[in-house]
PADOVEX-732065 format. One record per residue (C-alpha): x, y, z negated; residue number from 1; residue in three letters. Coordinates in steps of 0.02 Angstrom, whole numbers, plus 50000, padded with zeros to 5 digits. Each point is the difference from the previous one (the first is absolute). Layout:
N
- X:Y:Z:NUM:ALA
...
REM end
This chain:
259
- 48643:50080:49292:1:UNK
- 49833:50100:50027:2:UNK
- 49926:49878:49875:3:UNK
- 50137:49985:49868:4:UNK
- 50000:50190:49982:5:UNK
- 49817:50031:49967:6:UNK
- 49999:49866:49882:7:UNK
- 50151:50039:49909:8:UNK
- 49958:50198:50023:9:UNK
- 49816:50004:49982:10:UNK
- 50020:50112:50148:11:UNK
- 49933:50009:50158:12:UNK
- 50100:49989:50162:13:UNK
- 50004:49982:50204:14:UNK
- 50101:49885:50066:15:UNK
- 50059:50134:50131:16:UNK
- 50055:50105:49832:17:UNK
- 50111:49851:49940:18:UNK
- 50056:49960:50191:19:UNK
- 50042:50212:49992:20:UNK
- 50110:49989:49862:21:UNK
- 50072:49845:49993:22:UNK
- 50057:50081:50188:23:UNK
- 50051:50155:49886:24:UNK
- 50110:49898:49920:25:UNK
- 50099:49904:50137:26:UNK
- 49914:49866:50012:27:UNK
- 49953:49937:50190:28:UNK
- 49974:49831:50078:29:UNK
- 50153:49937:50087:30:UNK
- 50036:49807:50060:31:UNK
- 50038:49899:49856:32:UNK
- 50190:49934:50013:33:UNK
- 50019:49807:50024:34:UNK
- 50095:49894:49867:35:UNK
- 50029:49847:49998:36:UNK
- 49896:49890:49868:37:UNK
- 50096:49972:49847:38:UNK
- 49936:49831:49901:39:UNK
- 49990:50007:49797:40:UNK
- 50144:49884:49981:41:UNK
- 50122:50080:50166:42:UNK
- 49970:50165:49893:43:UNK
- 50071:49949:49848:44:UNK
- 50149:49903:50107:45:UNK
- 50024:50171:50079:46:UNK
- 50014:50087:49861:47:UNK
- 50130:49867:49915:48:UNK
- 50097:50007:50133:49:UNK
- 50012:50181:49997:50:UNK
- 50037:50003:49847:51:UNK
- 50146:49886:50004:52:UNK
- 50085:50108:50126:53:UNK
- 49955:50169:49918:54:UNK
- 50176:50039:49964:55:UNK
- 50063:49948:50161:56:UNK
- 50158:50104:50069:57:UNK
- 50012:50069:50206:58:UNK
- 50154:49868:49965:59:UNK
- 49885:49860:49958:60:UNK
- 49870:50048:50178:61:UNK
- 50140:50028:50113:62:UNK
- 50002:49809:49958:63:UNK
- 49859:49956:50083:64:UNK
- 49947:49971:50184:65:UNK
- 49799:50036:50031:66:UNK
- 49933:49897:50152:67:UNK
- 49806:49987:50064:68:UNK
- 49902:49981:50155:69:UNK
- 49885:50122:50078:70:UNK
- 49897:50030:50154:71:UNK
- 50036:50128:50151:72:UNK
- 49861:50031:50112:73:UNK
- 49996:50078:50194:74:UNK
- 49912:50184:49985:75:UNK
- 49927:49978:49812:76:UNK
- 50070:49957:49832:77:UNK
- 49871:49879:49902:78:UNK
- 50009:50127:49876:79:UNK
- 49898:50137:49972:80:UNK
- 50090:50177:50084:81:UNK
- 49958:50182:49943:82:UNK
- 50032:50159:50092:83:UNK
- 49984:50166:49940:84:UNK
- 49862:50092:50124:85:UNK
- 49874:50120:49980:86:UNK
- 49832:49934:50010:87:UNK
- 49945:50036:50188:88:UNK
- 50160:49918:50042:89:UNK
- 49942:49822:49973:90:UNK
- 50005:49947:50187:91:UNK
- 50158:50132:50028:92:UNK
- 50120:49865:50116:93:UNK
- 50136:50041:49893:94:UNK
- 49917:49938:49820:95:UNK
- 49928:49836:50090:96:UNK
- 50090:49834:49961:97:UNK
- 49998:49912:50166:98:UNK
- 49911:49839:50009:99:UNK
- 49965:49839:50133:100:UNK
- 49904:49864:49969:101:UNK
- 50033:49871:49867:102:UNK
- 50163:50120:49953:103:UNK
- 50085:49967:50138:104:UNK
- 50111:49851:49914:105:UNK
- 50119:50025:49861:106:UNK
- 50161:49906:49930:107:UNK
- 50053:49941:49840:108:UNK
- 50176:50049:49955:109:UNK
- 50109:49934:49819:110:UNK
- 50128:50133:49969:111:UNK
- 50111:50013:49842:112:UNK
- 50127:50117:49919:113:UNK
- 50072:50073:49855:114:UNK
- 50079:50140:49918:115:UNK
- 50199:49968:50121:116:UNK
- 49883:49978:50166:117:UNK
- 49861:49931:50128:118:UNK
- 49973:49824:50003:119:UNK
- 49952:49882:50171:120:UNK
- 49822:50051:50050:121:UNK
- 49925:49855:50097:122:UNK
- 49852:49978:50098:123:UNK
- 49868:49848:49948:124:UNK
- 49913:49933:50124:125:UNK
- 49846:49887:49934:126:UNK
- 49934:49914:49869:127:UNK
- 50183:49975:49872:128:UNK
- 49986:49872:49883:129:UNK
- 50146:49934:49870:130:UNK
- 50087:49928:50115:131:UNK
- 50026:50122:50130:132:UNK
- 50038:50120:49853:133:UNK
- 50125:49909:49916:134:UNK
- 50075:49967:50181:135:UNK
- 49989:50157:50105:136:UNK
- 49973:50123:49872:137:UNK
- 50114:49970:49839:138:UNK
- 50115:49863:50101:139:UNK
- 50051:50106:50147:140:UNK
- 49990:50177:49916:141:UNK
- 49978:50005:49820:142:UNK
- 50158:49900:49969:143:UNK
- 50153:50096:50124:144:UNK
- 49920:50168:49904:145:UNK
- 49988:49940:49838:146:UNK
- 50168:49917:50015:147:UNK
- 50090:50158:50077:148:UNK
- 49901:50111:49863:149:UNK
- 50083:49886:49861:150:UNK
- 50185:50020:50091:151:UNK
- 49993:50191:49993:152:UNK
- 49883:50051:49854:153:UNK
- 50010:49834:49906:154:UNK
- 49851:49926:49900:155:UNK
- 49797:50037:50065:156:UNK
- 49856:49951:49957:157:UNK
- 49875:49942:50165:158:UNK
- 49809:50074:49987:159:UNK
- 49873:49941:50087:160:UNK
- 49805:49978:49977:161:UNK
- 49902:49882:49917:162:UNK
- 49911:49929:50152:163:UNK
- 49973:49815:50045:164:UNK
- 50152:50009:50101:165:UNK
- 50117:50060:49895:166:UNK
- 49944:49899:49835:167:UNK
- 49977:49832:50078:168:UNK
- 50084:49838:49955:169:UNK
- 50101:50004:50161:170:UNK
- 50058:50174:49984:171:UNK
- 50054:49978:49806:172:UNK
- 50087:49839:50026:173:UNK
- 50088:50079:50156:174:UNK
- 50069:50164:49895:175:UNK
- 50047:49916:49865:176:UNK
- 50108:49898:50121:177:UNK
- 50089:50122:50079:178:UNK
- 50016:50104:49822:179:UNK
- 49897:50150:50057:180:UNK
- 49992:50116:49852:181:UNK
- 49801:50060:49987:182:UNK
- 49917:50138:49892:183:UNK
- 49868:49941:49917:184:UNK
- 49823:50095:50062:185:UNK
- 49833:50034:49938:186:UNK
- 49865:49954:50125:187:UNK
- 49878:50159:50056:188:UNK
- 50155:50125:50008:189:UNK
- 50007:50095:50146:190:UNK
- 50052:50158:49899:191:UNK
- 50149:49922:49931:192:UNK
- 50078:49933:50181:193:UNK
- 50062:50163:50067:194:UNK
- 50024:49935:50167:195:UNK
- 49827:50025:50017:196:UNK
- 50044:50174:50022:197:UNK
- 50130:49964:50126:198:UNK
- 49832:49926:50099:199:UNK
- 49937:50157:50015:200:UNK
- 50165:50105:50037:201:UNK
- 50005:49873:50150:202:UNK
- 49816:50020:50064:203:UNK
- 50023:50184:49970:204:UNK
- 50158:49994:50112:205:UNK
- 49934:49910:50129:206:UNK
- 49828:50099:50014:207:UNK
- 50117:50161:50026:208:UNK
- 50069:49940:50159:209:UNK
- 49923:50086:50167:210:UNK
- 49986:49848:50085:211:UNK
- 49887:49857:49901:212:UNK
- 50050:49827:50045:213:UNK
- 49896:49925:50123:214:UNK
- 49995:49830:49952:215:UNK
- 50077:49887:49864:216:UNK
- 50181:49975:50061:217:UNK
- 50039:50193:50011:218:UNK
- 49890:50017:49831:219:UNK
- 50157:49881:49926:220:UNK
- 50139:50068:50089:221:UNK
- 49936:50179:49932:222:UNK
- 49970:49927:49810:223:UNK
- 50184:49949:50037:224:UNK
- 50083:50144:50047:225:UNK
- 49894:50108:49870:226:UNK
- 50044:49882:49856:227:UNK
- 50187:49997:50033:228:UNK
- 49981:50221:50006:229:UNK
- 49944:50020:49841:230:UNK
- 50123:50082:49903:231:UNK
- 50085:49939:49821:232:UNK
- 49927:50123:49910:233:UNK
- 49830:49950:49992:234:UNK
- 50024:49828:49971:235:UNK
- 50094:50058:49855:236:UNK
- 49867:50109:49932:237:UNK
- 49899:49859:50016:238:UNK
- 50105:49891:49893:239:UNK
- 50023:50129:49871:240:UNK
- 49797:50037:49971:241:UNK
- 50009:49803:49920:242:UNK
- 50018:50090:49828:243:UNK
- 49855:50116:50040:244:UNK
- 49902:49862:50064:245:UNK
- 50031:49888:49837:246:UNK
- 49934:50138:49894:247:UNK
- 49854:50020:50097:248:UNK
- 49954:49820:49994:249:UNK
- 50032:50026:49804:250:UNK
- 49917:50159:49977:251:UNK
- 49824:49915:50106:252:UNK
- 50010:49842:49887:253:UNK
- 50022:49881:50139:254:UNK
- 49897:50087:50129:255:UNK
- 50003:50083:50165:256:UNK
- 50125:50137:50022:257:UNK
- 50003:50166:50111:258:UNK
- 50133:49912:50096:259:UNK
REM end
């Protein structure tokens, strides 16, 4: 910047005068936020599919059950957690995440829900391929909910990811057996699945408790009893930011959005 300005200016300046002001301004260094990486052509298929549900209704999203699999871990998150602190109090006990060796262990929990209620959330326990998705995840779970969801609120549409899993032969051929209804997604989406958000009411929930878990059956009996507390309302909210979330998919071209 130093450079640019003397040879756009003619002018001489410090680089401690531009640090100053650009300081004067508001500017500070602060860690960059992570995003996921968003290819040429899953930007424009982002965008499309925005598009087409720009005029979406809360009618059309109470329609749709959101499911997706995330990791719980003893004593840390794998995500990054701020505190607010005054500087001195970096080592203060109570702005310290806790930590053990390799993270103390974690678990890997599929949850779903939608705008009427909670879904099943159900711990998986190693490697899951097709097979043991089609038959312990959508087979034992996905189906009773989706089928009681379609006796009380009638027609849905079923969300779910585009990983290996979920787009393989074996998982295709077995939905369109049993007639499962899916909504079409755009790969590198995060900030369009809202029940992202519901991952982070649930670690937030579960790092407010007194007592941590102490090891990986107590972390899943507290994910369990936290998941089934948290209350209608924000789930709804959740569901009803989809129109805020489509215009900020729209308004970035395809790109990255705040949420």
């Amino acid at each position: 910047m130093q450079k640019d300005f003397i040879e756009s200016t003619g002018k001489e300046v410090s680089k401690s005068t531009v640090r100053r002001t650009l300081y004067e301004m508001g500017y500070h260094s602060r860690t960059a936020l992570r995003k996921p990486l968003i290819s040429e052509p899953n930007r424009k298929i982002r965008l499309s599919w925005a598009r087409e549900r720009r005029f979406w209704t809360i009618n059309d999203w109470k329609k749709v059950v959101w499911s997706d699999e995330s990791r719980f871990t003893l004593f840390q998150s794998d995500k990054k957690i701020h505190v607010w602190r005054l500087p001195k109090e970096s080592h203060d006990v109570n702005c310290l995440v806790p930590t053990i060796k390799h993270g103390g262990g974690g678990v890997m929990m599929w949850g779903c829900f939608s705008w009427y209620g909670l879904g099943p959330l159900v711990r998986i326990d190693g490697r899951v391929d097709s097979e043991r998705y089609v038959q312990e995840i959508l087979g034992y779970h996905v189906i009773p909910f989706l089928e009681q969801f379609e006796e009380e609120n009638g027609e849905y549409f079923f969300q779910q990811d585009n990983t290996p899993i979920h787009t393989s032969l074996r998982t295709r051929t077995f939905m369109e057996e049993v007639a499962i209804t899916q909504l079409p997604w755009a790969g590198q989406s995060p900030d369009l699945n809202p029940i992202k958000h519901m991952w982070d009411e649930l670690e937030r929930r579960i790092r407010a408790r007194t007592n941590s878990p102490k090891n990986l059956g107590e972390l899943e009996s507290l994910l369990q009893e936290c998941w089934l507390q948290i209350q209608r309302e924000v789930y709804q909210k959740l569901v009803e930011s989809m129109n805020r979330r489509i215009d900020a998919v729209i308004k970035a071209r395809g790109y990255p959005t705040r949420y």
